[in-house]
C-alpha positions as CSV (number, residue, x, y, z in Angstrom):
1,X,0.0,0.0,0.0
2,X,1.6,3.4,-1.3
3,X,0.1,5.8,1.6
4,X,1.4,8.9,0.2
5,X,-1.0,8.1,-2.9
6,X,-3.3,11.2,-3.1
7,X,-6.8,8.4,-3.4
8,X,-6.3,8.3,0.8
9,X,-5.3,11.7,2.0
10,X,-7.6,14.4,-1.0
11,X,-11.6,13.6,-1.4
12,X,-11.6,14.5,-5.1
13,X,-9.0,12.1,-5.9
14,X,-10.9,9.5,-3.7
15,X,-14.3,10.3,-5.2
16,X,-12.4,10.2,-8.7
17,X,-11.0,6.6,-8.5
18,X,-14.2,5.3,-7.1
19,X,-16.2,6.7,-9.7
20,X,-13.9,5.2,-12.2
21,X,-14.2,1.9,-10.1
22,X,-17.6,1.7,-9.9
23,X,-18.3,4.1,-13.5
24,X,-15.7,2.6,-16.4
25,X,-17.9,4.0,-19.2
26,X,-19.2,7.0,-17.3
27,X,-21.9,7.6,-14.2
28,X,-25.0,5.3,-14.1
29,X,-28.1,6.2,-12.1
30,X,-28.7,3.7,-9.1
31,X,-32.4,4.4,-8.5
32,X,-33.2,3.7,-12.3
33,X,-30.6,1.9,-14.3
34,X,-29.9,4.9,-16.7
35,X,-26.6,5.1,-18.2
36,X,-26.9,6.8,-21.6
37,X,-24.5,10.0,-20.7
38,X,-26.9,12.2,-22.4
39,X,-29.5,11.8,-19.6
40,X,-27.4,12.4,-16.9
41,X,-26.1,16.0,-15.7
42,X,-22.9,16.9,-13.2
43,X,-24.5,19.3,-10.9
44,X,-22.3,22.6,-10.6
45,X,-22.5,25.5,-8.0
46,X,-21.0,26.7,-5.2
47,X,-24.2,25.5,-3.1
48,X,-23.9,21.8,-4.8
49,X,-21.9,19.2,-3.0
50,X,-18.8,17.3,-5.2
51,X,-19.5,14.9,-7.1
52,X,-23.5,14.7,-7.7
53,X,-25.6,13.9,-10.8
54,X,-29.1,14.3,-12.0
55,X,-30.4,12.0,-13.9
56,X,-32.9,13.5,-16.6
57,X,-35.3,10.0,-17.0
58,X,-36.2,10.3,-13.0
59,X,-35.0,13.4,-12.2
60,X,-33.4,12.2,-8.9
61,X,-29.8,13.6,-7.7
62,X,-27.4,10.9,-7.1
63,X,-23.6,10.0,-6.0
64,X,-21.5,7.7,-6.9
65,X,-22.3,6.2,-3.3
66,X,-25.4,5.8,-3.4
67,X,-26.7,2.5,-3.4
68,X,-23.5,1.1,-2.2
69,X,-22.2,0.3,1.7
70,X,-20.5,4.2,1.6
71,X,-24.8,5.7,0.8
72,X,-25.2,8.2,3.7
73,X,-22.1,8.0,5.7
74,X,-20.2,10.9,6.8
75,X,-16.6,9.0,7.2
76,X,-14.4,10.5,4.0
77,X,-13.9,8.6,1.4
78,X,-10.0,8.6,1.7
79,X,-11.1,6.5,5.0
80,X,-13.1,4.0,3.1
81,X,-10.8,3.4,0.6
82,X,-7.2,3.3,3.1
83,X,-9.7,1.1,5.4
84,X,-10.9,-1.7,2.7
85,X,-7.4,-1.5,1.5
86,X,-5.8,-2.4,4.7
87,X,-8.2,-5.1,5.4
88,X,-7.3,-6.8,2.6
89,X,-3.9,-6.3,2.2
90,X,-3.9,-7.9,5.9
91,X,-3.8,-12.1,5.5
92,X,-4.5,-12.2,8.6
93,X,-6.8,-9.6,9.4
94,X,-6.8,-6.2,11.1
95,X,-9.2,-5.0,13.9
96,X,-11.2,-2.0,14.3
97,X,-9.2,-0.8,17.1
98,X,-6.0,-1.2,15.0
99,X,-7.4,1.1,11.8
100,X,-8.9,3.3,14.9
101,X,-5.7,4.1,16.0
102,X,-4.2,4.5,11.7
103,X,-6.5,6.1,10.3
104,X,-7.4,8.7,13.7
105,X,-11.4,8.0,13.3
106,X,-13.2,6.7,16.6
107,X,-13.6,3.4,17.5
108,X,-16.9,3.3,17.0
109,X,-16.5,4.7,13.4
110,X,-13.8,1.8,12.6
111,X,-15.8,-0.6,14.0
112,X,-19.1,0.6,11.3
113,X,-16.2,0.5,8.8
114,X,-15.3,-3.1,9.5
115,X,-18.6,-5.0,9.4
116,X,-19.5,-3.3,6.3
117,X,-16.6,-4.2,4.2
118,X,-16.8,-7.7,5.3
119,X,-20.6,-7.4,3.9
120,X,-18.9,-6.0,0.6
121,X,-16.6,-9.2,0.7
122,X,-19.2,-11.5,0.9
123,X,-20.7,-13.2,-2.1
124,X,-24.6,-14.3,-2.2
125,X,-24.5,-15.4,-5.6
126,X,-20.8,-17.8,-5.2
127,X,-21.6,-21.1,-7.2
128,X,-20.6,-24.9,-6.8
129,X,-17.1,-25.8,-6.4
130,X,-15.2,-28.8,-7.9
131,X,-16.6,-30.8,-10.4
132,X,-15.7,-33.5,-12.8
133,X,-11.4,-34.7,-12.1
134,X,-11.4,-31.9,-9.2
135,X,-10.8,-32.9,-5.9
136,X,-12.9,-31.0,-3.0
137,X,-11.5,-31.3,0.5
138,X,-14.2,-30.8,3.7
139,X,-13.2,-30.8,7.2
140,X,-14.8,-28.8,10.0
141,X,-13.3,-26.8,13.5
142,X,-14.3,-24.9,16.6
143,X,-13.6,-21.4,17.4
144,X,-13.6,-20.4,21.1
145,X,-12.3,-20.3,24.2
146,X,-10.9,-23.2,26.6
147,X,-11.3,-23.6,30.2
148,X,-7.9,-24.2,31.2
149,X,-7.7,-20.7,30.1
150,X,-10.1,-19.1,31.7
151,X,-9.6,-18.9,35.6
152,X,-12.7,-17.6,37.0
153,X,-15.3,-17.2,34.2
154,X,-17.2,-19.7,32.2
155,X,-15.2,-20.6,28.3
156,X,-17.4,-19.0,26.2
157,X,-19.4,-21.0,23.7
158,X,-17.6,-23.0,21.0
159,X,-19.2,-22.1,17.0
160,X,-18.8,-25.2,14.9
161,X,-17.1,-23.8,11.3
162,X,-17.3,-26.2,8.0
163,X,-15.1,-25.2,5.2
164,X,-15.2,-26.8,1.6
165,X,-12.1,-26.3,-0.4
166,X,-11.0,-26.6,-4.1
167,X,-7.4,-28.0,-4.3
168,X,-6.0,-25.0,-6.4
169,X,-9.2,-23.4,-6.1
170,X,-12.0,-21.3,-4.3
171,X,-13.2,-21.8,-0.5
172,X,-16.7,-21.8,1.3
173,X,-17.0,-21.4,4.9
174,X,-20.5,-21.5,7.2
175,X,-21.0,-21.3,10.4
176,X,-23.5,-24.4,11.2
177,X,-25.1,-25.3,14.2
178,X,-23.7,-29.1,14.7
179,X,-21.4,-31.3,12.5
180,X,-24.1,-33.6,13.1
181,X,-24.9,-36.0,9.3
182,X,-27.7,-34.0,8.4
183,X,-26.6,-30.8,8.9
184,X,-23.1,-31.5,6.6
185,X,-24.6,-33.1,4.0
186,X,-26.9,-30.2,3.2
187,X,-23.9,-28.2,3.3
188,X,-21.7,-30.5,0.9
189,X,-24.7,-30.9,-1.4
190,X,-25.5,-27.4,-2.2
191,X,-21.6,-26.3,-2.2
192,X,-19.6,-28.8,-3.7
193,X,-20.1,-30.3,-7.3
194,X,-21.1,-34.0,-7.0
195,X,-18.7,-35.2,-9.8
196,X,-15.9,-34.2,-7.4
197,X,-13.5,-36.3,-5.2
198,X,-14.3,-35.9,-2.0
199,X,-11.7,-35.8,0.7
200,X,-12.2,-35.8,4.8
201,X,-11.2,-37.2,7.9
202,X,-12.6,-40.3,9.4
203,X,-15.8,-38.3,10.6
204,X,-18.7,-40.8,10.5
205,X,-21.2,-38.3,9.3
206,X,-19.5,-38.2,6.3
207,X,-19.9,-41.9,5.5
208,X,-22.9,-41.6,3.7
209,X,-22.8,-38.6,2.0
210,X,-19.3,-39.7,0.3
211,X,-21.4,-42.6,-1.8
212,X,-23.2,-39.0,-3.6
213,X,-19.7,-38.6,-4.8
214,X,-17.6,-39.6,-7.9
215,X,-15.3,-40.6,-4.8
216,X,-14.8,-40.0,-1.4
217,X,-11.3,-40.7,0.3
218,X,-10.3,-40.8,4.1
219,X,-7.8,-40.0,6.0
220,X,-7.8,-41.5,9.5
221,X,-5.5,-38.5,11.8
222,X,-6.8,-40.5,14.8
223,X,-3.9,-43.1,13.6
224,X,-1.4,-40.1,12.9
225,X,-2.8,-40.9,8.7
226,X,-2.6,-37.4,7.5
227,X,-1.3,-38.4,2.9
228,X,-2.0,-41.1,1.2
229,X,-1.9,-42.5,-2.5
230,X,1.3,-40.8,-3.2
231,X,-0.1,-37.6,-1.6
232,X,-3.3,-38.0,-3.5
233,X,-5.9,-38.2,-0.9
234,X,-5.3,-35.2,2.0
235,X,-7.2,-32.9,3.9
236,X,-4.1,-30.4,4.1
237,X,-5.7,-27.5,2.0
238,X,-8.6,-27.3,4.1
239,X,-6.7,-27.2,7.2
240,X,-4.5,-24.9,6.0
241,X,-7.3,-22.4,5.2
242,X,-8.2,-23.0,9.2
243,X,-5.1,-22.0,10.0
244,X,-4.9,-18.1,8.4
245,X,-8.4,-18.5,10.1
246,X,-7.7,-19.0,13.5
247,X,-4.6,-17.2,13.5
248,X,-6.9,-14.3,12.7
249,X,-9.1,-15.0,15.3
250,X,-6.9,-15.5,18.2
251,X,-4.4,-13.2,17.4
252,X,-6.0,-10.5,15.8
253,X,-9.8,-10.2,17.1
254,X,-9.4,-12.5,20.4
255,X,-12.9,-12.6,19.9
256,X,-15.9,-13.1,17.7
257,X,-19.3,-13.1,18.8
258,X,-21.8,-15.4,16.8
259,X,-23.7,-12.7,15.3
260,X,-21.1,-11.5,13.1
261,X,-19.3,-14.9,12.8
262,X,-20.5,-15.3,9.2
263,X,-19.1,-11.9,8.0
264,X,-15.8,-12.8,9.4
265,X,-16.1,-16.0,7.5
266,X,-17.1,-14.2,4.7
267,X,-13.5,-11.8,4.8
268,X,-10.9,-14.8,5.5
269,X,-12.9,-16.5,2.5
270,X,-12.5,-13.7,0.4
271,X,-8.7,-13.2,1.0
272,X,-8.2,-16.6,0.0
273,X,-10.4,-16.8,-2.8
274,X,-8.5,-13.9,-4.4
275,X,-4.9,-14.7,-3.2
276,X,-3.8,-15.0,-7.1
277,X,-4.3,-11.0,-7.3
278,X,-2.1,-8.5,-6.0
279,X,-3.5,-6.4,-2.9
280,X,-4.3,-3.6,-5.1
281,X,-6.5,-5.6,-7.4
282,X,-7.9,-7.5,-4.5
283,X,-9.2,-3.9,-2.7
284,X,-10.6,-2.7,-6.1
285,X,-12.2,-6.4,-6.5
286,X,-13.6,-5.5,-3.0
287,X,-15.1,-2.1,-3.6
288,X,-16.6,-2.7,-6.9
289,X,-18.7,-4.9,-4.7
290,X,-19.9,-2.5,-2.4
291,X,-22.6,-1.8,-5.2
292,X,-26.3,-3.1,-4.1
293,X,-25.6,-4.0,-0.2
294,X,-26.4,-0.8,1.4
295,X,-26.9,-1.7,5.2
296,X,-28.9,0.3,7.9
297,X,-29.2,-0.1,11.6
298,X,-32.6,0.9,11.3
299,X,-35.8,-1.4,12.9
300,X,-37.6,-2.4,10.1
301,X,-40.3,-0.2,11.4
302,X,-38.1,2.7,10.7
303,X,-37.4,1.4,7.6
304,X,-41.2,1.0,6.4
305,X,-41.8,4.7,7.0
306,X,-38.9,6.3,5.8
């Protein structure tokens, strides 16, 4: 990251490289879809905020944040943009008090930053992984607290985490309730491709589901069986993708609550998903898909009357 680039230290600049982000064949109206350049005015005037347009068709003003993560907050741009790049420029993460303290915003501001650039990393719409002569590893872990290291409280509650992992490919990760049969299969099922090779650990709930499979291949770690088959059959590239994560989590956040659990999930997943790409790239990737997830604390009360 090249801090002395003018994108995190002058609006314009900022506003600039977003709208080129976001606009690579000029602005587009969010409320109605219009991009023919014709139709769409920059407003001018010393009484006109940067960077707004009118669009002609429904004669609504408009940003180039609306619509996005960024619509209606009053943290600069420059801190948006240093903020998502940070994040995921970090493998291992980087916590809200940490850009707090870099980018002199309040806690409270960083901590807003955070949760809504892990919603920008997440992705709904994320297909099936593997398919036919790819190999899909699945393995699952806890994250929390142990006794022994707590002397006078009560360990906090342990959140079961599955991953599913292409070997030289993308990751999933879900938080589930148990690593009970039922619950795994409808995971594997709906996230991994059933033409693939299946790899796990000796887990008995995976028994069955590994007959849906082209193949499914064990490792027993309970008899110190980590590679087999020449190095074929492994579970090494899903545990590997636990270990950025827990690193992360115990050294970076100490703690997740299991509210927000999924859009932590959702960031690690993303890193790794786009590890191919320089940081640069990755950030860009990441604020290009800012577009469409505007959040709001609101109750949905609020919401219905605003």
């Amino acid at each position: 990251m090249n801090i002395t680039d003018p994108i995190y230290h002058d609006e314009e600049k900022a506003r600039a490289h977003l709208e080129r982000l976001q606009w690579p064949h000029g602005p587009v109206c969010p409320r109605c879809g219009t991009n023919d350049q014709a139709r769409i005015t920059k407003l001018k005037g010393k009484s006109t905020r940067p960077g707004v347009y009118k669009c002609k068709d429904c004669r609504k003003p408009f940003t180039v944040t609306v619509g996005t993560l960024m619509e209606r907050s009053h943290i600069p741009i420059t801190k948006w943009l240093a903020a998502m790049h940070l994040m995921t420029a970090s493998k291992k993460g980087i916590s809200a008090h940490q850009l707090h303290r870099m980018l002199g915003i309040g806690y409270e501001a960083a901590w807003f930053l955070c949760h809504r650039l892990r919603a920008a990393m997440a992705d709904p719409k994320a297909g099936p992984i593997g398919g036919e002569n790819k190999v899909v590893e699945a393995d699952e872990t806890y994250l929390g607290g142990k006794a022994k290291n707590r002397a006078f409280k009560k360990p906090p509650k342990k959140h079961a985490v599955m991953a599913l992992v292409e070997r030289d490919g993308e990751a999933r990760a879900y938080h589930v309730a148990n690593v009970g049969a039922a619950t795994l299969r409808d995971v594997l099922v709906t996230t991994a491709n059933r033409k693939s090779n299946l790899m796990t650990d000796e887990n008995a709930a995976y028994i069955k589901v590994g007959k849906e499979f082209t193949g499914h291949h064990v490792v027993t770690h309970s008899k110190d069986e980590y590679v087999r088959l020449g190095g074929f059959v492994h579970t090494n590239t899903a545990e590997n993708f636990f270990s950025l994560l827990k690193r992360g989590v115990y050294g970076v956040y100490h703690h997740v609550s299991e509210a927000h659990l999924d859009r932590y999930l959702a960031e690690f997943t993303f890193r790794y998903n786009s590890r191919k790409i320089t940081d640069a790239e990755r950030a860009e990737k990441a604020l290009r898909a800012m577009v469409g997830k505007r959040l709001t604390y609101r109750r949905p009360d609020e919401a219905a009357h605003a």
